[in-house]
KELOGU-529175 format. One record per residue (C-alpha): residue in three letters; x, y, z; residue number from 1. Coordinates in steps of 0.001 Angstrom, whole numbers. Example, Ala and Ser with C-alpha at 12.3 -4.5 7.8 and 13.67 -1.06 7.14 Angstrom:
<nodes>
NODE ALA 12300 -4500 7800 1
NODE SER 13670 -1060 7140 2
</nodes>
This chain:
<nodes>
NODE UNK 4510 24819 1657 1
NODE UNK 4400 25030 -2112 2
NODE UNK 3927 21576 -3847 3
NODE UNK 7604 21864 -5066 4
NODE UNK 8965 21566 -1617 5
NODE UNK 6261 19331 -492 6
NODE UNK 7863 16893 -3688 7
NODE UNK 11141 17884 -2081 8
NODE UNK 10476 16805 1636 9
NODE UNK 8705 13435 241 10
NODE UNK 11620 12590 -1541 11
NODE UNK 14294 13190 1359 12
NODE UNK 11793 11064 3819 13
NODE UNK 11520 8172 1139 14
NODE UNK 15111 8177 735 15
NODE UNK 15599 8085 4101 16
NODE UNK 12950 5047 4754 17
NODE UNK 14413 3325 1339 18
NODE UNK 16375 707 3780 19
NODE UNK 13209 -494 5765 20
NODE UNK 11034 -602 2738 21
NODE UNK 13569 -3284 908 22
NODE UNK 13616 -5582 4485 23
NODE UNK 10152 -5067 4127 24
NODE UNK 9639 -6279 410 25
NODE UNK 9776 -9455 775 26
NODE UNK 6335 -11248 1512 27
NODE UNK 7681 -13870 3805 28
NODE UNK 9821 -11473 5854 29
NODE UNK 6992 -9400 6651 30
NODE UNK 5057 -12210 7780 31
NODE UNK 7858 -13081 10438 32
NODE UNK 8534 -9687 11385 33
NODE UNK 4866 -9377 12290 34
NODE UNK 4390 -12411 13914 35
NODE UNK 7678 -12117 16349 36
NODE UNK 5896 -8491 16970 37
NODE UNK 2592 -10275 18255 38
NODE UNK 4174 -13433 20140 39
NODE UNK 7825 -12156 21582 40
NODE UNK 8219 -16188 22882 41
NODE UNK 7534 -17483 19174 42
NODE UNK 10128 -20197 18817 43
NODE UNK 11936 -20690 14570 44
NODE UNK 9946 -23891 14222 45
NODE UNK 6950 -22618 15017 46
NODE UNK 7647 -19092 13419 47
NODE UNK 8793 -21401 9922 48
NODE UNK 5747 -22937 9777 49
NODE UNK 3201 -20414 9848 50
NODE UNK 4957 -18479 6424 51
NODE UNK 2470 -18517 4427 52
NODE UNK 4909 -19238 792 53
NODE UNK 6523 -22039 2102 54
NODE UNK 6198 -25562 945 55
NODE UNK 8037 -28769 2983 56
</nodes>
């Protein structure tokens, strides 16, 4: 593939991925997102205060 298509094809897959990358974005969100991915039975409380950016 010639690097003009390769361009191409990087483009159409970013485009494509541009929805997750925004959710994504946002420091604190990640942080959540990866946290309910290691403990399924995390509860809000707990998940809250483990961000990182937060102050109470």
């Amino acid at each position: 593939m010639d690097a003009h298509k390769e361009i191409e094809q990087l483009a159409t897959d970013f485009e494509q991925c541009r929805k997750v990358l925004i959710a994504l974005g946002d420091e604190n969100r990640q942080h959540m997102i990866l946290e309910m991915m290691k403990n399924k039975s995390i509860n809000f409380s707990t998940l809250f205060l483990t961000l990182p950016n937060i102050v109470i």
